[in-house]
N, CA, C and O atoms as a GROMACS GRO file, in nm:
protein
  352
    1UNK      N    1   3.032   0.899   0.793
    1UNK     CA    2   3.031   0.905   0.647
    1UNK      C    3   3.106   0.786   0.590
    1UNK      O    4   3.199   0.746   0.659
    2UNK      N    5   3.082   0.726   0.481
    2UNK     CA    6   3.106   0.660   0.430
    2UNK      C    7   3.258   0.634   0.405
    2UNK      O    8   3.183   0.633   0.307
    3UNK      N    9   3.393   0.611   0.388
    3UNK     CA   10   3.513   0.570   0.328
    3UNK      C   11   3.532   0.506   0.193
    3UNK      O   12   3.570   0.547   0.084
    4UNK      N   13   3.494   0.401   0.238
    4UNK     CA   14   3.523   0.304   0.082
    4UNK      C   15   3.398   0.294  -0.005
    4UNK      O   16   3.283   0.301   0.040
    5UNK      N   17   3.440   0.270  -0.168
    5UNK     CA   18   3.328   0.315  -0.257
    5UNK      C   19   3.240   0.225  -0.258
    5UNK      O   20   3.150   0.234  -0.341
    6UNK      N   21   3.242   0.124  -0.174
    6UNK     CA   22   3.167   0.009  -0.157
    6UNK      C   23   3.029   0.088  -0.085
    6UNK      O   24   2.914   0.097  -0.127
    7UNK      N   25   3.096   0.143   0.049
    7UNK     CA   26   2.975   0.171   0.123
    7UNK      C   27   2.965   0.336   0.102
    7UNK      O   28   2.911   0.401   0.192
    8UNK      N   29   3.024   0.414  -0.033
    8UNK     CA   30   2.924   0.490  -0.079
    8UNK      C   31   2.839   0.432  -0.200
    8UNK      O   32   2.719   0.457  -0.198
    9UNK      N   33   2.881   0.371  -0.287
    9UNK     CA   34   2.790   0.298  -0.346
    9UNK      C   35   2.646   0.257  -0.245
    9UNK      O   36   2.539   0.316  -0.259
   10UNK      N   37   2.667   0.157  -0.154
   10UNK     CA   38   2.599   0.115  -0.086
   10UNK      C   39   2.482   0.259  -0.061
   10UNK      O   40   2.371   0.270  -0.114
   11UNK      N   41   2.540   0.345   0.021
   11UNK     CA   42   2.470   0.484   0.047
   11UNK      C   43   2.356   0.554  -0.070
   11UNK      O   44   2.243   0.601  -0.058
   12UNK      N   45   2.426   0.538  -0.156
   12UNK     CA   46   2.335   0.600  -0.329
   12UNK      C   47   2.239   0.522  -0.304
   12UNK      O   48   2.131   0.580  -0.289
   13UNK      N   49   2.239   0.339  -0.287
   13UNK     CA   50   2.159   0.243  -0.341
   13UNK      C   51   1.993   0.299  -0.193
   13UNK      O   52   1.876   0.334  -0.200
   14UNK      N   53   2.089   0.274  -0.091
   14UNK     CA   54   1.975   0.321  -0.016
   14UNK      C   55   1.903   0.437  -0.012
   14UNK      O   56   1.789   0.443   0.035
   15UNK      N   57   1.969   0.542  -0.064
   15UNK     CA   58   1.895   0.670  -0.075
   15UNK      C   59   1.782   0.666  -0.174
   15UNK      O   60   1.669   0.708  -0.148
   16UNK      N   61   1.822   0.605  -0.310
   16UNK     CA   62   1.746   0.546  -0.427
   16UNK      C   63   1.619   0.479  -0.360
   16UNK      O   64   1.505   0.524  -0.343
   17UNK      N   65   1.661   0.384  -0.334
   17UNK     CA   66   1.543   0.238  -0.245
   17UNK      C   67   1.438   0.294  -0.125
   17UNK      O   68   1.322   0.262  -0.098
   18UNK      N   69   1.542   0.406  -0.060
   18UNK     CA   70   1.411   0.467   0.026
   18UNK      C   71   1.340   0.554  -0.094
   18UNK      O   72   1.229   0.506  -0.114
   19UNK      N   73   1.359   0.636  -0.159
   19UNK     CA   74   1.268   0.712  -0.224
   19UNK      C   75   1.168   0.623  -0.313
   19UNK      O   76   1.049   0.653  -0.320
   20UNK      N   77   1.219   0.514  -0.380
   20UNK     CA   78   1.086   0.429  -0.424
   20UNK      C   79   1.009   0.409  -0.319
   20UNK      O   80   0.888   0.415  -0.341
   21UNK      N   81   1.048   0.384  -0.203
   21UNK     CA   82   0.956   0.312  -0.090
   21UNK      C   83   0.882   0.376  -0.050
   21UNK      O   84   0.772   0.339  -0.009
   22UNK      N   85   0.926   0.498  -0.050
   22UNK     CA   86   0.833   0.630  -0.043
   22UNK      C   87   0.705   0.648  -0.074
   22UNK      O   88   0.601   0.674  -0.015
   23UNK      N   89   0.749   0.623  -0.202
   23UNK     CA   90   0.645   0.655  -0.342
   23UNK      C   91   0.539   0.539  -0.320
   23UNK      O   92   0.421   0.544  -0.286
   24UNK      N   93   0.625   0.432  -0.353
   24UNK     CA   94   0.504   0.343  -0.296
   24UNK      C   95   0.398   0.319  -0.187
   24UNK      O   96   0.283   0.274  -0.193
   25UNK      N   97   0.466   0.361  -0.091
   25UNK     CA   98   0.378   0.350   0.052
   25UNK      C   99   0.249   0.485   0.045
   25UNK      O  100   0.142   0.492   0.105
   26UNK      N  101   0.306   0.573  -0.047
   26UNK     CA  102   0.191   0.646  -0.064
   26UNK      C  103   0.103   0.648  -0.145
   26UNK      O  104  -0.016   0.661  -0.117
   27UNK      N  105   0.136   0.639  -0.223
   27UNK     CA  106   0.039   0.547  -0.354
   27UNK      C  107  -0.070   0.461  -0.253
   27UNK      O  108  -0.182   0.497  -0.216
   28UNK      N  109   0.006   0.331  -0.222
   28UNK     CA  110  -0.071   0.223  -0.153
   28UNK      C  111  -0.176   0.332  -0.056
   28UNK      O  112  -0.296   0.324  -0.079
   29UNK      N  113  -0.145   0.400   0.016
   29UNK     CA  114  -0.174   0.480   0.120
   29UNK      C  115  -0.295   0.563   0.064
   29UNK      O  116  -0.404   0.579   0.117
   30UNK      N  117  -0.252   0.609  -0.052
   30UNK     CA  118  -0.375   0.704  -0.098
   30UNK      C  119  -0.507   0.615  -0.120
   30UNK      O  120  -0.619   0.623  -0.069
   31UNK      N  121  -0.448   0.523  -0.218
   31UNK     CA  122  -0.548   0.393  -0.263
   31UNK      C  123  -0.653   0.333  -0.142
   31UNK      O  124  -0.768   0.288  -0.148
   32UNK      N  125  -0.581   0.350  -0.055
   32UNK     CA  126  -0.652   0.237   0.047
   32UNK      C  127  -0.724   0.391   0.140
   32UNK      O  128  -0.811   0.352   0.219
   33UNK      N  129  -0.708   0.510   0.143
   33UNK     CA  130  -0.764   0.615   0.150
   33UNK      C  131  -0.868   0.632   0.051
   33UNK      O  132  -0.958   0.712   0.077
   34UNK      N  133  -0.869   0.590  -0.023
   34UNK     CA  134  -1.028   0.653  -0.156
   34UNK      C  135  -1.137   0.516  -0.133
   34UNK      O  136  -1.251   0.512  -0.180
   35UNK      N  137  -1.067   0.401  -0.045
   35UNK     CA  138  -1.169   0.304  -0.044
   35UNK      C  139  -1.283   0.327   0.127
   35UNK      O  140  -1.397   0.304   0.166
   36UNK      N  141  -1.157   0.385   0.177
   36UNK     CA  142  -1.221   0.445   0.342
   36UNK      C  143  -1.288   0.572   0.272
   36UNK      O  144  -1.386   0.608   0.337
   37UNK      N  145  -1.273   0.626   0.196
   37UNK     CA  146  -1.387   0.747   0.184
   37UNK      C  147  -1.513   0.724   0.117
   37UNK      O  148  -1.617   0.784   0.144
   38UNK      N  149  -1.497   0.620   0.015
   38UNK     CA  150  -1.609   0.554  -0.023
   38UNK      C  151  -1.729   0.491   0.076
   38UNK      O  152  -1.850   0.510   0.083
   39UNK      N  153  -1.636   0.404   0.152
   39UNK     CA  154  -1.713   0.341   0.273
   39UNK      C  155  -1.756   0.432   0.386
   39UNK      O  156  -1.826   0.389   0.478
   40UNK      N  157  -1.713   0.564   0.381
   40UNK     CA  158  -1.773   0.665   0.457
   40UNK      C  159  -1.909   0.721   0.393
   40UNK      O  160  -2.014   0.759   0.445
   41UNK      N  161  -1.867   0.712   0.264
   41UNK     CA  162  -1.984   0.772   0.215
   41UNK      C  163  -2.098   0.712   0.180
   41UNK      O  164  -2.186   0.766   0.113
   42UNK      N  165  -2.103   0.573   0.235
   42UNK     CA  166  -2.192   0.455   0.189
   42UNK      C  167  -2.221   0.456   0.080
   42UNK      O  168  -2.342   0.464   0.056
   43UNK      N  169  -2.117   0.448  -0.046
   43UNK     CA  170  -2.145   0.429  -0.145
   43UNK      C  171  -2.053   0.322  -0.198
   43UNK      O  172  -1.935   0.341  -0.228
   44UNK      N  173  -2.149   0.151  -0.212
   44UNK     CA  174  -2.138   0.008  -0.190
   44UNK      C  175  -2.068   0.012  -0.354
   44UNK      O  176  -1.950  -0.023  -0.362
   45UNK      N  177  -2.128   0.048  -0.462
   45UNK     CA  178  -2.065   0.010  -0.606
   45UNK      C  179  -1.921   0.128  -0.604
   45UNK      O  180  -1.820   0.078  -0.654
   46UNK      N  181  -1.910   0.224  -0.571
   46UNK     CA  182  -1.743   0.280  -0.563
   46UNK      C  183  -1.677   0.226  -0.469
   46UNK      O  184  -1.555   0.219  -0.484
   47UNK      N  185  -1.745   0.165  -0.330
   47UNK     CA  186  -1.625   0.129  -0.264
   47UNK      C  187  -1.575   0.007  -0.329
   47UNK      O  188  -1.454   0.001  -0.349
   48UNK      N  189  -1.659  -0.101  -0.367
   48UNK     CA  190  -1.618  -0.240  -0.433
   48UNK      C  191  -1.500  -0.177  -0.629
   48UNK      O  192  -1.442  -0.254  -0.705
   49UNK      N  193  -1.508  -0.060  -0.638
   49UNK     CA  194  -1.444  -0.047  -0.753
   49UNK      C  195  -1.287   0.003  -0.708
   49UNK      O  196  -1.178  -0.022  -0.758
   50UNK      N  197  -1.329   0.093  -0.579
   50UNK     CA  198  -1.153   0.124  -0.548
   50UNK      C  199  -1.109  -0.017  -0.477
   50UNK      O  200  -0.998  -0.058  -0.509
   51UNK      N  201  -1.175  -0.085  -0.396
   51UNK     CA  202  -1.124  -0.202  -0.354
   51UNK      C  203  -1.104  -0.318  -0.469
   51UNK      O  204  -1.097  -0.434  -0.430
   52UNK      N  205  -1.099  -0.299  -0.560
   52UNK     CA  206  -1.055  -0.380  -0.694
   52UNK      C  207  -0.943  -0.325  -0.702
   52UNK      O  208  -0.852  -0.408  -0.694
   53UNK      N  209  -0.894  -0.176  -0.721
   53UNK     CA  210  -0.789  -0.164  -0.727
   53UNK      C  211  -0.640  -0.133  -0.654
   53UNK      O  212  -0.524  -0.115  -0.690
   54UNK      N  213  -0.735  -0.137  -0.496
   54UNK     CA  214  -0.660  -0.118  -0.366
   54UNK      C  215  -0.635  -0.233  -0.335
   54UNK      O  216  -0.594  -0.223  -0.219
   55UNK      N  217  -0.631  -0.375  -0.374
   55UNK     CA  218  -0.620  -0.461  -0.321
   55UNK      C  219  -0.487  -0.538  -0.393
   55UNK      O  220  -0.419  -0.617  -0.328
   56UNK      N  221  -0.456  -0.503  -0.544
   56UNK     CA  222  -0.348  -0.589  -0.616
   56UNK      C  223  -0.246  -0.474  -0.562
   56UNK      O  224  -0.132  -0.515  -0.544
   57UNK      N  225  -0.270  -0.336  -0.533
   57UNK     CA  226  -0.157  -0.221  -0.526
   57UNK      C  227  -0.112  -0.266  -0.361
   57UNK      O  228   0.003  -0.242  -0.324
   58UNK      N  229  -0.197  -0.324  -0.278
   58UNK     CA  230  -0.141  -0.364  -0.131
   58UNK      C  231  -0.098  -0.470  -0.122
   58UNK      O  232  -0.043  -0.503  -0.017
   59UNK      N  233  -0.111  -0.573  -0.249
   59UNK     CA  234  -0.007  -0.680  -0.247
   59UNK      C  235   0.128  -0.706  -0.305
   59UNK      O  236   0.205  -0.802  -0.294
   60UNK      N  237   0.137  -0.555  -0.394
   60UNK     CA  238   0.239  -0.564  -0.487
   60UNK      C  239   0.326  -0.502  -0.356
   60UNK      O  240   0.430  -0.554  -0.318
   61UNK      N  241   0.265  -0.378  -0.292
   61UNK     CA  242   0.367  -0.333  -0.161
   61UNK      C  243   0.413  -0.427  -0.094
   61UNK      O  244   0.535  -0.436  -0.078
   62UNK      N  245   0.325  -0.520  -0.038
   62UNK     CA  246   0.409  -0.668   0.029
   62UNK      C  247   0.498  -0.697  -0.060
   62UNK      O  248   0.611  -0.671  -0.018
   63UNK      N  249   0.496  -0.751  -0.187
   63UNK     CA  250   0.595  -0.817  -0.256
   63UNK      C  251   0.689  -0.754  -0.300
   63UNK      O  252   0.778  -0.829  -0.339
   64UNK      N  253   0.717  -0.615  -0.317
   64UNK     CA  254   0.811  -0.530  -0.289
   64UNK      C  255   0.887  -0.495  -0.106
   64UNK      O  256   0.992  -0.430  -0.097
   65UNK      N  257   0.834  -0.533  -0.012
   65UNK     CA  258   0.876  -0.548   0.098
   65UNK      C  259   0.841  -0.390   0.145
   65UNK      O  260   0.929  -0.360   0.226
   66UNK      N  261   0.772  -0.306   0.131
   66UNK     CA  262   0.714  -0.198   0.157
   66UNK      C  263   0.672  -0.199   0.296
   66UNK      O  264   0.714  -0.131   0.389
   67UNK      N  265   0.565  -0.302   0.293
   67UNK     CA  266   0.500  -0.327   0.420
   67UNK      C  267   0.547  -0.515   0.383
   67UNK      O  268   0.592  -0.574   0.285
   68UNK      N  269   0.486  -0.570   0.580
   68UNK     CA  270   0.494  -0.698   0.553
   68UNK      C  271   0.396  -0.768   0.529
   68UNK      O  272   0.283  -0.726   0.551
   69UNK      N  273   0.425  -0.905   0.472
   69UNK     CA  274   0.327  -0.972   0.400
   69UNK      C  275   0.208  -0.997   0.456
   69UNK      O  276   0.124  -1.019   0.368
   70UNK      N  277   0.159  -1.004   0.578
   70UNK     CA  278   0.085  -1.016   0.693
   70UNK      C  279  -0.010  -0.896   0.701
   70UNK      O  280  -0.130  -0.868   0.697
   71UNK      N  281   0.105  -0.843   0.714
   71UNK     CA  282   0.019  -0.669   0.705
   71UNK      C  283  -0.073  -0.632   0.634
   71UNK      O  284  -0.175  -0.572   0.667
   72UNK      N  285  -0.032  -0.676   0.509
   72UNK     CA  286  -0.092  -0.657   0.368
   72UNK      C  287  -0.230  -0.740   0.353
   72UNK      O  288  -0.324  -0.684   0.296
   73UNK      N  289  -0.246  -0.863   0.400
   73UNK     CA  290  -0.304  -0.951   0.382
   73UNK      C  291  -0.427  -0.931   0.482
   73UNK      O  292  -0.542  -0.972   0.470
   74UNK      N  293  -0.345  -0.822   0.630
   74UNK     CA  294  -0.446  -0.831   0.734
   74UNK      C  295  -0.577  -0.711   0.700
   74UNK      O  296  -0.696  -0.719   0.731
   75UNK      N  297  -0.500  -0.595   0.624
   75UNK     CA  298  -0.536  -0.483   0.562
   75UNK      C  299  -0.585  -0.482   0.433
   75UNK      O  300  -0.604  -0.380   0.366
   76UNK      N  301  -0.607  -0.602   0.396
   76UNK     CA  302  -0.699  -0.641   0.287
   76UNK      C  303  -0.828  -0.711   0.323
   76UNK      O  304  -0.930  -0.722   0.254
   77UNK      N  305  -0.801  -0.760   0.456
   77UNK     CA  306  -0.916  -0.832   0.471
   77UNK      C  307  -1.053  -0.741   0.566
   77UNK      O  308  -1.175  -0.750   0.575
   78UNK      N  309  -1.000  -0.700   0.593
   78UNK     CA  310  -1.074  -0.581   0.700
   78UNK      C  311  -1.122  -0.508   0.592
   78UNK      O  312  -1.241  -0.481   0.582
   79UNK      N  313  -0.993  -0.453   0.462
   79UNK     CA  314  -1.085  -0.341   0.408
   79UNK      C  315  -1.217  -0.438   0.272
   79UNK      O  316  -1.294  -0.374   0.200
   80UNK      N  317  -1.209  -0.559   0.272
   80UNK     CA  318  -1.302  -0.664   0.266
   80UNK      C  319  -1.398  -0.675   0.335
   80UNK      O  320  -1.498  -0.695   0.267
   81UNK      N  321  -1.420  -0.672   0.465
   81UNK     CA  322  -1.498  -0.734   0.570
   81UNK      C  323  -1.599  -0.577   0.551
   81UNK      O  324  -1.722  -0.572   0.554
   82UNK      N  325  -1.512  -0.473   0.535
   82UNK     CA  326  -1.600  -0.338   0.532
   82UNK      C  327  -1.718  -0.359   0.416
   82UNK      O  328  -1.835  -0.392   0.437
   83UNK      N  329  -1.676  -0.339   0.328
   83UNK     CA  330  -1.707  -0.312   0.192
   83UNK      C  331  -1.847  -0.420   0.191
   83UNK      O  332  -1.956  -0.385   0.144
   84UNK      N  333  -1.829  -0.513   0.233
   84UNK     CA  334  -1.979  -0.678   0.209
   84UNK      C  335  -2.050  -0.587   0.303
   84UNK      O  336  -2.146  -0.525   0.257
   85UNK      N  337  -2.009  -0.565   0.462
   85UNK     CA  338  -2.077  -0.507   0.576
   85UNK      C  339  -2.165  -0.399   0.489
   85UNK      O  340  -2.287  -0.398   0.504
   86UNK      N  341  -2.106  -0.315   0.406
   86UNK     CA  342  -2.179  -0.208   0.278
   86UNK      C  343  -2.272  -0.242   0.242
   86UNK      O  344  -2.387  -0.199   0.259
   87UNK      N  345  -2.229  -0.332   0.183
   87UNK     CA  346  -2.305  -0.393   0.049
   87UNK      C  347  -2.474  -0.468   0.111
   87UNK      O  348  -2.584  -0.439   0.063
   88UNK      N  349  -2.459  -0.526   0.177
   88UNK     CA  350  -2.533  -0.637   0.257
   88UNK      C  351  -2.632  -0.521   0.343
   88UNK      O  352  -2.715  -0.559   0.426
   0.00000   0.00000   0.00000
């Protein structure tokens, strides 16, 4: 346990910071879930509409440090590569 108010301060800040991270990773998570159900359902004009909006919400998670930047970028492109494979 903590001693000095430094590193309970510190303690609050992380308890705080994980629960946004939380939130976010599921959000992102759901988002990028409604674009895999689209593409299950072969339906090419909803998957290209959640992937409009699954794609700025998986970069804002990178730039919040949620996931890493790589990650984000690699998991955008795949759920890209799906969606044309659709379409086409």
């Amino acid at each position: 346990m903590a001693n000095t108010s430094s590193a309970k301060k510190a303690a609050r800040k992380i308890t705080h910071r994980t629960e946004i991270n939380k939130e976010r990773r599921s959000r992102m998570r759901g988002i990028v879930r409604s674009v895999e159900e689209a593409i299950a359902a072969g339906d090419a004009k909803k998957a290209q509409a959640a992937l409009a909006t699954a794609e700025p919400e998986i970069m804002r998670a990178a730039q919040k440090g949620v996931i890493h930047q790589s990650a984000a970028s690699r998991k955008v492109s795949r759920l890209v590569k799906r969606v044309r494979k659709l379409g086409s």
